[in-house]
C-alpha positions as CSV (number, residue, x, y, z in Angstrom):
1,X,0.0,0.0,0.0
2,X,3.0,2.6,0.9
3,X,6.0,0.7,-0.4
4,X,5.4,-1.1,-3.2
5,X,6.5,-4.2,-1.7
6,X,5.8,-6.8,0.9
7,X,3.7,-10.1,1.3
8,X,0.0,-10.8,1.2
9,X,-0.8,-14.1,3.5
10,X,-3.5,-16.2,2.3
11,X,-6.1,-14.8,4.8
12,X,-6.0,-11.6,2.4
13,X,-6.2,-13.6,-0.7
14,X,-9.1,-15.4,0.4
15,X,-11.0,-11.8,1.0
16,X,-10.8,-12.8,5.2
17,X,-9.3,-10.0,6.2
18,X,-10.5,-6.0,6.0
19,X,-8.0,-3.1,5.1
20,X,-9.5,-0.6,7.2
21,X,-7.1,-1.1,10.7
22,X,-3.7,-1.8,8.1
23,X,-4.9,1.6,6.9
24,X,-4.1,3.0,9.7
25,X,-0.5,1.7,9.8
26,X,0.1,2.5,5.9
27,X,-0.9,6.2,7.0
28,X,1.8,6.3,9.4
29,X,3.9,4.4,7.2
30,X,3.4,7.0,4.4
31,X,4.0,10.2,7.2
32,X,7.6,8.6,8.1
33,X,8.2,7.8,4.1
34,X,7.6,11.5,3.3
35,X,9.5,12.8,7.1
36,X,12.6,9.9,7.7
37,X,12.3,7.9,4.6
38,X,15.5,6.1,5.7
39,X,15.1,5.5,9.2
40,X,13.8,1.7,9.5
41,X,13.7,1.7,12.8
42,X,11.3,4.3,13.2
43,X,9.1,2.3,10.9
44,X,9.3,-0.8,13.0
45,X,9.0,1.2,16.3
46,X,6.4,4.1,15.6
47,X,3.2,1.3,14.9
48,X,3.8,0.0,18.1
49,X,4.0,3.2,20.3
50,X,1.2,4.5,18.3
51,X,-0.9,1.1,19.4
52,X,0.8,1.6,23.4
53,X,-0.6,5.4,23.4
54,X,-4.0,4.1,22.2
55,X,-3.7,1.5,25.1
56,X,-2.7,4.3,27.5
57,X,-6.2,6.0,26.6
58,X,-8.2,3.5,26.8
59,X,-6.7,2.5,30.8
60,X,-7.1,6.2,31.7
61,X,-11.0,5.8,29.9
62,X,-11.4,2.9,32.3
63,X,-10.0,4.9,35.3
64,X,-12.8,7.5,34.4
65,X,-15.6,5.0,33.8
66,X,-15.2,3.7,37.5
67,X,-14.8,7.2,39.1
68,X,-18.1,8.3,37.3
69,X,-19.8,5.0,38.4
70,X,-18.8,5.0,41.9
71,X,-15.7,7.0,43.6
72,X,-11.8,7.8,43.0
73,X,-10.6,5.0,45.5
74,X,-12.4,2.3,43.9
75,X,-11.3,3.3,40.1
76,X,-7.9,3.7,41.7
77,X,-7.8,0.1,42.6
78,X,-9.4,-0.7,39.0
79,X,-6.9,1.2,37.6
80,X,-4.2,-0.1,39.5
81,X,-5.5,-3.8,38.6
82,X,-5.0,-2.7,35.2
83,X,-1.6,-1.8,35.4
84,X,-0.6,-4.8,37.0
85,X,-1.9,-7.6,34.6
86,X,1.0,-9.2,33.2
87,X,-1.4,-10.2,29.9
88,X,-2.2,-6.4,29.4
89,X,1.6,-5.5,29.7
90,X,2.5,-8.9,27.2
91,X,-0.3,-7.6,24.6
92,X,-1.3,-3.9,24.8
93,X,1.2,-2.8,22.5
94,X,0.8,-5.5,19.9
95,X,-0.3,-4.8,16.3
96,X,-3.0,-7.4,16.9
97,X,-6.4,-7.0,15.9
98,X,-7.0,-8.7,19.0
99,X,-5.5,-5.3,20.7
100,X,-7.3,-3.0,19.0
101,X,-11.0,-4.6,19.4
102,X,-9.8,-4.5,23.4
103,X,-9.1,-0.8,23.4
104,X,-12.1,-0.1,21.0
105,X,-14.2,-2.0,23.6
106,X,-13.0,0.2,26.4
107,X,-13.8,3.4,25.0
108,X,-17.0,1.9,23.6
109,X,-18.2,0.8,27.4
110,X,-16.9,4.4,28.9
111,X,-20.2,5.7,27.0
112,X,-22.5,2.2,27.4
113,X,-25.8,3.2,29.8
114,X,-24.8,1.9,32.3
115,X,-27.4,1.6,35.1
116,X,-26.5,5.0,37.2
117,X,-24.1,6.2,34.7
118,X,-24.3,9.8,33.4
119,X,-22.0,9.7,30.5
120,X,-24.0,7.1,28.5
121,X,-24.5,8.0,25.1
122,X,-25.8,5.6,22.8
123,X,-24.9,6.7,19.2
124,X,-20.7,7.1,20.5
125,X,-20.8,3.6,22.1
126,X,-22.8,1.7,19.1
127,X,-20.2,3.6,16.7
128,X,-16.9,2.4,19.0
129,X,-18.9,-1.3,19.0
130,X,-19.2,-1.0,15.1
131,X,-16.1,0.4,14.5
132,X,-14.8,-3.0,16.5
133,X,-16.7,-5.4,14.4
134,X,-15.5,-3.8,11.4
135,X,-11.4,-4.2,12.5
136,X,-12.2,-8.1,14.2
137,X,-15.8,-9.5,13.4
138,X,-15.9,-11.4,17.0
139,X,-16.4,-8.0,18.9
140,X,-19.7,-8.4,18.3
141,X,-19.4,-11.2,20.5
142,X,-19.2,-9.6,24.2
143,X,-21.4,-6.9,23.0
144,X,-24.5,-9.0,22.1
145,X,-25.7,-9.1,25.5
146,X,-24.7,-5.6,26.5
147,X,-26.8,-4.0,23.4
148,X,-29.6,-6.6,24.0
149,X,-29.9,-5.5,28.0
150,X,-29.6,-1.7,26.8
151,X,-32.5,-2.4,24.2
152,X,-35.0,-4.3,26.5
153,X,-34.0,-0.7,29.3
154,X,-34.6,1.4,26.7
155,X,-37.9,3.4,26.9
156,X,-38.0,4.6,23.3
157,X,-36.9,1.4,21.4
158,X,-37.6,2.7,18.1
159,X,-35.7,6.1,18.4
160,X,-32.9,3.4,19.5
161,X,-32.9,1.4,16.3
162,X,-33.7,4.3,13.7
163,X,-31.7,7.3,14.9
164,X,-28.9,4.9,16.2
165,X,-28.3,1.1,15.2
166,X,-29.0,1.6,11.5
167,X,-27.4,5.2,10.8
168,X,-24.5,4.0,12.6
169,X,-24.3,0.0,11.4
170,X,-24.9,2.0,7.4
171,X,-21.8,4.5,7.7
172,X,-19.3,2.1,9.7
173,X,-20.2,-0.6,6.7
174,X,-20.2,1.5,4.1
175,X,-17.4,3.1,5.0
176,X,-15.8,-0.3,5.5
177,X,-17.0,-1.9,1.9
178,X,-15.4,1.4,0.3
179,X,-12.2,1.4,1.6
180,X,-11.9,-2.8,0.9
181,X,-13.2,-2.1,-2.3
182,X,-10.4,0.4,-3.2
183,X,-7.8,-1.7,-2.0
184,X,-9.3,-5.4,-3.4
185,X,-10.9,-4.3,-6.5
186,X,-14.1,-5.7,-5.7
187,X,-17.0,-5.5,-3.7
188,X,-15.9,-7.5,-0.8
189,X,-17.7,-8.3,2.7
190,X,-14.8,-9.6,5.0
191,X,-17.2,-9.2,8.2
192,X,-19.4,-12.4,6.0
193,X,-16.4,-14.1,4.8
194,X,-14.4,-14.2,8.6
195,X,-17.7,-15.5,9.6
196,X,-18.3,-18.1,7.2
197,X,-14.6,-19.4,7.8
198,X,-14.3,-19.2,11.3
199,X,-17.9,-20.4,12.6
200,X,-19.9,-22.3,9.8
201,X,-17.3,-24.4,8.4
202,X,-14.7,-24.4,11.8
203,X,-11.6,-24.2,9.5
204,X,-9.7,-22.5,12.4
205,X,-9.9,-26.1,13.7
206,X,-6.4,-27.0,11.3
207,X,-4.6,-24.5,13.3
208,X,-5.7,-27.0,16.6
209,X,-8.2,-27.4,18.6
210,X,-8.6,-28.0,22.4
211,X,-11.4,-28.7,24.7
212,X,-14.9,-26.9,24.9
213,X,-13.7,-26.2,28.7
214,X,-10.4,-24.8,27.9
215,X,-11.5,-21.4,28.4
216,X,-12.7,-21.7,32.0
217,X,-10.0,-24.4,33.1
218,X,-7.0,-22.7,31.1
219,X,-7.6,-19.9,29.1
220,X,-9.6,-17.3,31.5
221,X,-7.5,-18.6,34.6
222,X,-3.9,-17.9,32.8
223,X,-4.9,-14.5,31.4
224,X,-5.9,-13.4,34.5
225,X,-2.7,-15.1,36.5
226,X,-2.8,-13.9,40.0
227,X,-5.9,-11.8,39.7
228,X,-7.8,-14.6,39.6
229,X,-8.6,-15.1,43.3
230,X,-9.7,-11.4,43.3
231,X,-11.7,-11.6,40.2
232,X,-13.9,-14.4,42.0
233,X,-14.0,-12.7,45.8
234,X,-15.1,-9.2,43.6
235,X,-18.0,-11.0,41.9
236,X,-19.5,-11.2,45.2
237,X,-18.9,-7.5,45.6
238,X,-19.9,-5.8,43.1
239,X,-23.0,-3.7,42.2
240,X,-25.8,-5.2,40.8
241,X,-25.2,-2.6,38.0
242,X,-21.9,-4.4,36.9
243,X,-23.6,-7.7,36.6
244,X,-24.3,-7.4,33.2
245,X,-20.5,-7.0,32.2
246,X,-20.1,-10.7,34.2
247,X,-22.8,-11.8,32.1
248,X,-21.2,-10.7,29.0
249,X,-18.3,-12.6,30.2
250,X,-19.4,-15.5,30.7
251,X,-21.2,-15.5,27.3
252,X,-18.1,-15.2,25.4
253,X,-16.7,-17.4,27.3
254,X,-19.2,-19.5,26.2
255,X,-19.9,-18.9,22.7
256,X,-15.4,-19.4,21.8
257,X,-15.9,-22.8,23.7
258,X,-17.7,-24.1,21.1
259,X,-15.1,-23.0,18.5
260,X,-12.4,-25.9,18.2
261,X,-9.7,-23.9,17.7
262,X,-8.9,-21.5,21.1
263,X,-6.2,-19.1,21.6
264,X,-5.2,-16.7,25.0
265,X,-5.6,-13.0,22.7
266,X,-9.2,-14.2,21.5
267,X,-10.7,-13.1,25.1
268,X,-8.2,-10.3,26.0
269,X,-11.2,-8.0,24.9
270,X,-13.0,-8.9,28.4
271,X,-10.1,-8.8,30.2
272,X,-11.0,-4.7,31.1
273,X,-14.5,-6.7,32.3
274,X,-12.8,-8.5,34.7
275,X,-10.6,-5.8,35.8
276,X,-13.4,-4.1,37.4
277,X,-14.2,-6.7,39.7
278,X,-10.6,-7.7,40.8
279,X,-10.7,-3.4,41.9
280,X,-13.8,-4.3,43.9
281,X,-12.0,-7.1,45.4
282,X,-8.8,-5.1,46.6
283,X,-11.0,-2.2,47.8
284,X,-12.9,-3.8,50.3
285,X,-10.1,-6.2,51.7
286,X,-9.6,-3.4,54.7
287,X,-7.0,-4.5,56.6
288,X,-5.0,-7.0,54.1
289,X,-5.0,-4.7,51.2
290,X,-1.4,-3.1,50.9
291,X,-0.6,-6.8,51.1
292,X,-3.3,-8.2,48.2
293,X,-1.6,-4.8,46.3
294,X,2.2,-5.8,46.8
295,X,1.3,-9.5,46.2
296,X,-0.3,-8.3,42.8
297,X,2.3,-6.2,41.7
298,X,5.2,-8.7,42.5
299,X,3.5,-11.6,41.1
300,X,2.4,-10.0,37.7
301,X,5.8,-8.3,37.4
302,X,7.7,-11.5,37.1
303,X,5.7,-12.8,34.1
304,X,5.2,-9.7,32.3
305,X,9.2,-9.0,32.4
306,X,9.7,-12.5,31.5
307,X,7.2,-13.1,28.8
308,X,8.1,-9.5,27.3
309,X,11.8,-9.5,27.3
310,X,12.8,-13.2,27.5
311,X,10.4,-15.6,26.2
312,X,10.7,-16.5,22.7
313,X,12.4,-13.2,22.0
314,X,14.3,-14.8,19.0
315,X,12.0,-14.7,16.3
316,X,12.3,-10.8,16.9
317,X,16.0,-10.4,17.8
318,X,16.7,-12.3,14.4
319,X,14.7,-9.8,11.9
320,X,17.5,-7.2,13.1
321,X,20.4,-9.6,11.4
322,X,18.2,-9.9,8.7
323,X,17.4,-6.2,8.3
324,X,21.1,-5.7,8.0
325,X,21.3,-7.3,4.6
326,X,19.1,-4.5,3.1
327,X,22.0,-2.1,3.4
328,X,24.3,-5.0,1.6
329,X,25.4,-3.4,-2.1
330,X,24.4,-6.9,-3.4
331,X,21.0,-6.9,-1.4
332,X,19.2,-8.0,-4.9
333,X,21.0,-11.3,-5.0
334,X,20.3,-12.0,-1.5
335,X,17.4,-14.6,-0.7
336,X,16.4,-15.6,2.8
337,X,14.3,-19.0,4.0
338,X,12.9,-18.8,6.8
339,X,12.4,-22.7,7.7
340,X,10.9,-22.4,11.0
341,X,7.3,-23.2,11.6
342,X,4.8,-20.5,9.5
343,X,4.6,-17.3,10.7
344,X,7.4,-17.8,13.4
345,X,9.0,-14.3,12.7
346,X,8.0,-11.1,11.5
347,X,7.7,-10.0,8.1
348,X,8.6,-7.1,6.0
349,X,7.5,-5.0,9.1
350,X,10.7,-5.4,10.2
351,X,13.0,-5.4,7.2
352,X,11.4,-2.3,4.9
353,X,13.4,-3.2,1.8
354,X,12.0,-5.6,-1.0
355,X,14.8,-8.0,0.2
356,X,13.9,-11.4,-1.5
357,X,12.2,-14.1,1.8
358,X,10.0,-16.7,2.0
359,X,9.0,-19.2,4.7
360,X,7.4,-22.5,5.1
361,X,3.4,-21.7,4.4
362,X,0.5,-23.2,5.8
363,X,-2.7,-22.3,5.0
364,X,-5.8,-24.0,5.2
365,X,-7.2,-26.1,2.6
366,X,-10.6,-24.3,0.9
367,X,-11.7,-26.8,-1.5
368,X,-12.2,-29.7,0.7
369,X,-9.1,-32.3,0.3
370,X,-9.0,-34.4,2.9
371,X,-6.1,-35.6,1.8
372,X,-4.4,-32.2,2.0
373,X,-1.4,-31.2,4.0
374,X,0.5,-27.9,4.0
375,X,4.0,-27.5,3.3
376,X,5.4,-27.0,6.5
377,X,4.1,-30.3,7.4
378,X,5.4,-31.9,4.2
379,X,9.1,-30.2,5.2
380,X,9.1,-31.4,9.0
381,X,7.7,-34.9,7.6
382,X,11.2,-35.4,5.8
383,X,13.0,-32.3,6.2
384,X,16.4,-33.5,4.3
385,X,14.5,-34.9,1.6
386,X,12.3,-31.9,1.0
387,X,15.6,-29.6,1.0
388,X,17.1,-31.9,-1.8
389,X,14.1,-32.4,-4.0
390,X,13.4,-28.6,-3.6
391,X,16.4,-27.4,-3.9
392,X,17.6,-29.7,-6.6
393,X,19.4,-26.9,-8.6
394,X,22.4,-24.9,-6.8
395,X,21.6,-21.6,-8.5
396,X,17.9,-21.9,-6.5
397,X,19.8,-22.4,-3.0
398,X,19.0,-19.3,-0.6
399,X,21.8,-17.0,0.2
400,X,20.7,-17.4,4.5
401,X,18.8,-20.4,6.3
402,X,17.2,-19.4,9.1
403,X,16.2,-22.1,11.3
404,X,15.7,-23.8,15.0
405,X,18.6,-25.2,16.5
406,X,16.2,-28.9,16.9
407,X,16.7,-28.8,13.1
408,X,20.4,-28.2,12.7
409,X,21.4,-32.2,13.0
410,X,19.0,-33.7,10.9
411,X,19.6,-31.3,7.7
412,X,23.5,-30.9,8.9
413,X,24.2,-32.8,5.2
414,X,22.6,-30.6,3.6
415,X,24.4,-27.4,4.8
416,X,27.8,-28.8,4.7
417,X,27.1,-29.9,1.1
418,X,25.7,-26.7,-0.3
419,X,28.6,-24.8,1.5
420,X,27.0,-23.0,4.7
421,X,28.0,-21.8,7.4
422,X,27.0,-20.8,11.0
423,X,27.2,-16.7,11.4
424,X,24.9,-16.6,14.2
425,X,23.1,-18.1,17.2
426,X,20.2,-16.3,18.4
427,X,18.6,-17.4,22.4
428,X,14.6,-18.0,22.2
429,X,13.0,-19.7,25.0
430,X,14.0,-21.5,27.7
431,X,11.1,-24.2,27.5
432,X,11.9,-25.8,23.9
433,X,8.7,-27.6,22.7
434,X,8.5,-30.1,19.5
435,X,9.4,-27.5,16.5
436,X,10.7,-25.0,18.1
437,X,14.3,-24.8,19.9
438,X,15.3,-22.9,22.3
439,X,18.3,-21.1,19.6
440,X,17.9,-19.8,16.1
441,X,21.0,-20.4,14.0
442,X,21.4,-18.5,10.7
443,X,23.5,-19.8,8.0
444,X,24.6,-18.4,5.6
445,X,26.2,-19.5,1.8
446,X,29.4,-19.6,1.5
447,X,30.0,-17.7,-2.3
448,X,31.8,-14.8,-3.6
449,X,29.5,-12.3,-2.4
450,X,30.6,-11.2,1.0
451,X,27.5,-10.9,3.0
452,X,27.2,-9.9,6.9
């Protein structure tokens, strides 16, 4: 969209995915192509800080909700709960559409009607929920029950759905069809498309699938971590008023349990829901509370640090060495594979040259093989025979290998035959698992090019 260059994933060529949030991105990218055309790391840095200052908003939004709703201490401890979650810290400042559905849902619920609340204002919190659905379809998930309990409060149901839900639901999908049919070319309706993938025919299944409790036993316990005993003690607190956001909860809950495939990010967007109550929780534990606080703090601090700065860092830390063959003067002739499992590292979002890459792909299959496997499956299946069939022809070898140390020994043949050689090892993770290794090594070719 900015650069001319880059790599479309098979989620975009199958019309899944919706140009309106990467437009925001290609904006910025445009502003620092006109201002520091040749600063890459402003390019790799900026999108993030602009998606952390957005996340700062939406905490401080929160903050207010809670004062408004009931008093300064109690949105203090709401805010301070917040802070502290080491999910929030692992994912507010990721480029995730994940990310931006949960920030979009905290400014959304600042104006909801709440029972008592002052600030409600129907047509800014239906555009914020719109807006949400437009950048990640499954935001209308927590909201159905929200909208459903404001409609049955709602004295003048009509004025409801004609001066709000249908001017509103008209410009935000408009505006969305417009923008994706500038970009695709065609009249496109992702929203219908992510649906039809992701819920009638349950192809996120080939990407795994876990157990319909997995949410409740693993998935809502580890993304709240230690605010999980004050999440339960502040259910018992609360207002009746905040009922409705446990109920919203636990119908989102619900509704991903019956998805096969289930990931952590996919309920981040109620994580703000369940803020609120751990706040209750630590503002009524009286004489125990500076301890709850400190215990919270500590405990959360550990695994945010850890997770943020430590734990499978390497797929990052090795787009740097990669980045540094864009300033190579024979950067056209370079050609890295990235054989690591799909989607391991970062893309061109990190490099900003049209350096030659690829990587092991994986997508679904949309025309019903059953027979079908992808082609990181294929490589991993025979990894030294793949290399050798694929690469049959030395003037097709890649320049670098990037690849998992648990790879190194069975394709070791294969390097020393075609002349490579170890430039670097990268650290990843300290827990190793099946695939992926706890190092990266990158190899490169040795030829008479001299590259770093």
């Amino acid at each position: 969209m900015v650069f001319n260059y880059g790599y479309l994933t098979w989620e975009w060529t199958s019309n899944l995915r919706g140009y309106s949030y990467p437009l925001i991105f290609a904006s910025i990218y445009k502003a620092l192509q006109l201002l520091a055309k040749d600063n890459v790391q402003l390019l790799i840095w900026v999108p993030r800080l602009a998606q952390a200052v957005l996340a700062a908003f939406a905490d401080v939004k929160l903050y207010s909700l809670v004062q408004h709703l009931e008093n300064s201490e109690t949105a203090k401890f709401v805010f301070f709960c917040q802070l502290c979650s080491w999910f929030t810290w692992y994912s507010c400042t990721r480029t995730l559409t994940n990310t931006m559905e949960t920030i979009l849902t905290i400014f959304a619920l600042s104006y909801y009607p709440i029972k008592g609340s002052k600030m409600g204002n129907s047509c800014k919190y239906l555009a914020l929920v719109a807006l949400a659905i437009i950048i990640r379809p499954t935001a209308v998930i927590p909201w159905m029950p929200l909208v459903f309990s404001h409609f049955l409060q709602e004295q003048r149901k009509a004025d409801l759905i004609l001066h709000n839900c249908i001017p509103v639901g008209l410009v935000t999908v408009g505006t969305s069809l417009i923008i994706d049919r500038v970009f695709f070319g065609e009249w496109v309706l992702v929203q219908l498309n992510f649906l039809k993938f992701n819920v009638l025919q349950n192809l996120g299944t080939f990407y795994g699938s876990h157990p319909w409790h997995w949410y409740f036993t693993q998935g809502l316990p580890v993304v709240l971590g230690p605010h999980l005993p004050f999440f339960v003690h502040g259910c018992a607190l609360a207002p009746r008023r905040f009922r409705i956001l446990l109920l919203a909860l636990l119908w989102t809950l619900l509704v991903y349990s019956t998805l096969s495939h289930k990931e952590f990010r996919f309920i981040y967007p109620v994580l703000p829901f369940c803020m609120i109550f751990c706040g209750y929780s630590l503002r009524y534990l009286k004489a125990w509370k500076k301890t709850a606080a400190s215990f919270l703090l500590l405990s959360n601090l550990v695994p945010a640090l850890y997770t943020g700065l430590v734990h499978q860092r390497g797929t990052l830390d090795v787009m740097s060495h990669i980045q540094q063959l864009c300033s190579h003067s024979q950067q056209s002739q370079a050609f890295v594979f990235i054989l690591m499992p799909c989607h391991s590292t970062p893309f061109y979002s990190h490099v900003h040259c049209p350096l030659k890459m690829r990587f092991l792909q994986c997508p679904p299959d949309l025309s019903g093989n059953a027979s079908y496997v992808d082609e990181a499956d294929v490589f991993y299946s025979d990894p030294l025979g793949w290399l050798n069939k694929e690469f049959h022809n030395d003037t097709l070898l890649p320049s670098h290998l990037i690849l998992f140390n648990v790879l190194e020994q069975e394709i070791s043949s294969f390097l020393a035959l075609k002349g490579y050689e170890k430039t670097a090892t990268i650290f990843h993770t300290h827990v190793p698992q099946g695939r992926v290794g706890s190092h990266i090594s990158i190899y490169r070719r040795k030829t008479e090019m001299n590259y770093p």
